[in-house]
C-alpha positions in Angstrom: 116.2 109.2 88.2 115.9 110.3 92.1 116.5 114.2 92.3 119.6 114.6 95.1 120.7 117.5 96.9 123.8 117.7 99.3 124.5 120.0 101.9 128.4 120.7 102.7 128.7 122.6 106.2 131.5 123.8 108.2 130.3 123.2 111.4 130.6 122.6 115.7 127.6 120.1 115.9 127.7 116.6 115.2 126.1 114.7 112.5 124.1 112.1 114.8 122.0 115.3 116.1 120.6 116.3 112.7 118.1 113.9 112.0 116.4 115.0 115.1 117.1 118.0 115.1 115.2 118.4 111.4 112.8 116.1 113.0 111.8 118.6 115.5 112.2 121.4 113.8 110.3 120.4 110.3 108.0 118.0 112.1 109.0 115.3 109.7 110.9 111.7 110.1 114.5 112.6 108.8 115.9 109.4 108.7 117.1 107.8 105.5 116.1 104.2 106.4 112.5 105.6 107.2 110.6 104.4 103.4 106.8 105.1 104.7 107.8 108.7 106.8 105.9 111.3 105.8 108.0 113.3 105.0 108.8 114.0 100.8 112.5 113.6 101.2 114.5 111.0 102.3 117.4 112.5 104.7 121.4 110.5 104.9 123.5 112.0 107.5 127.2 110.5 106.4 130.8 111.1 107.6 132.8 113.5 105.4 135.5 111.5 103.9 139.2 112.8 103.4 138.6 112.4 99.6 135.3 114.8 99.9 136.8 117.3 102.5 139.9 118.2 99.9 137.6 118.2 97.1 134.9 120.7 98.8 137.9 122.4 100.6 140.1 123.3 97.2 136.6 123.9 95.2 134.7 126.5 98.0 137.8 127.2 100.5 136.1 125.7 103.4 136.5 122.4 105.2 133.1 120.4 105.7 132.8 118.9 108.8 129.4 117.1 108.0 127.7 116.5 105.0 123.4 116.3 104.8 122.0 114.0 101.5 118.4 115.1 100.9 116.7 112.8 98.0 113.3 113.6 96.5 111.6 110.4 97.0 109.3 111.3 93.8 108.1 114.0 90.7 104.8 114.0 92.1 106.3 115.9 95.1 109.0 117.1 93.9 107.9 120.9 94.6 107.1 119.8 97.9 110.4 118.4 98.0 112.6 121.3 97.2 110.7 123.4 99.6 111.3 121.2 102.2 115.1 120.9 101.0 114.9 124.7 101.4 113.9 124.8 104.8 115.8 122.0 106.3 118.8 123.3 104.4 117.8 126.7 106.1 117.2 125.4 109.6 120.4 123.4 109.7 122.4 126.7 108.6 121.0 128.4 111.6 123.0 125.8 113.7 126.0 127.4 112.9 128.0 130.2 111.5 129.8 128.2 109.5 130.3 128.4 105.6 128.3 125.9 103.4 127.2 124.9 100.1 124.2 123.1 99.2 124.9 121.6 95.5 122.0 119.8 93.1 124.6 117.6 91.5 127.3 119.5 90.8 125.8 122.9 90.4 125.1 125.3 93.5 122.0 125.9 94.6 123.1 128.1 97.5 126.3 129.7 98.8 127.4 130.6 102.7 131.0 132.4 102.8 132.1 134.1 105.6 128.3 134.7 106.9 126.9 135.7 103.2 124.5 133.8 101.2 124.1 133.8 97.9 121.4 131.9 95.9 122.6 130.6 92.4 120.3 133.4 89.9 120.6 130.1 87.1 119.3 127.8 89.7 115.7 127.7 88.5 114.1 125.3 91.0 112.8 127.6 93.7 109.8 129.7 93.3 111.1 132.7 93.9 107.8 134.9 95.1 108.1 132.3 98.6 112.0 133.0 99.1 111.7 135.6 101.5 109.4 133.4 103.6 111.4 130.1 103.6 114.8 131.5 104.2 114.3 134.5 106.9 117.9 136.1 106.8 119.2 138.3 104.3 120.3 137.1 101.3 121.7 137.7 97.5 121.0 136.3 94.2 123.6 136.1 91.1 124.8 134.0 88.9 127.4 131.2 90.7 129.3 129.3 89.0 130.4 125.9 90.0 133.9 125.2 89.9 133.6 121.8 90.0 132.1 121.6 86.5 
């Protein structure tokens, strides 16, 4: 079973700049349709549907405007893979001021509310000695849980 993350972001840019954006910035194909790229996760840029907006809206209290798939394309990368995750999650927050959520199914990895973020402490799967390096702007970590469990 493929190892999915989505990114929920409330923000000014549009959706067909990403996957060049995290091109240029990561210095990896971000492209979905892209099987042989180098890179260790396969990137979908999609529209937010009305369905997805009221759901992330009554759950987090902010509207997405774009939503960012990010699918581990293997276990034999997958620490590669969430590190990547990490960063691109990370560069594409930069973009905007806007709140987010980045979810690993339905539990939250990370949390951006009103220009604070907050890592999920029972989110095992980064290594925590290289957070500092990989995210670059302050951050917390507790315990968050998801409400739509």
């Amino acid at each position: 079973m493929a190892s999915e993350f989505v990114l929920h972001i409330a923000g000014e840019k549009g959706t067909e700049a990403i996957p060049s954006f995290l091109a240029d910035k990561l210095g990896s194909h971000a492209n979905c349709e892209e099987e042989d790229a180098a890179s260790p996760v396969l990137v979908s840029v999609v529209g937010v549907s009305s369905r997805r907006r009221e759901l992330i809206s009554e759950a987090f209290g902010f509207v997405p405007t774009e939503s960012v798939w990010f699918r581990l394309r293997s276990k034999e990368r997958y620490s590669e893979g969430k590190t990547w995750v990490l960063r691109a999650t990370m560069a594409l927050l930069g973009l905007t001021n806007g709140d987010a959520v980045l979810l690993y199914g339905e539990d939250i990895v990370l949390l951006r509310k009103a220009g604070r973020l907050v890592l999920n402490e029972q989110f095992s799967a980064w290594d925590r000695s290289h957070l500092n390096q990989l995210i670059g702007e302050a951050y917390e970590i507790r315990p968050l849980p998801s409400p739509l469990l």
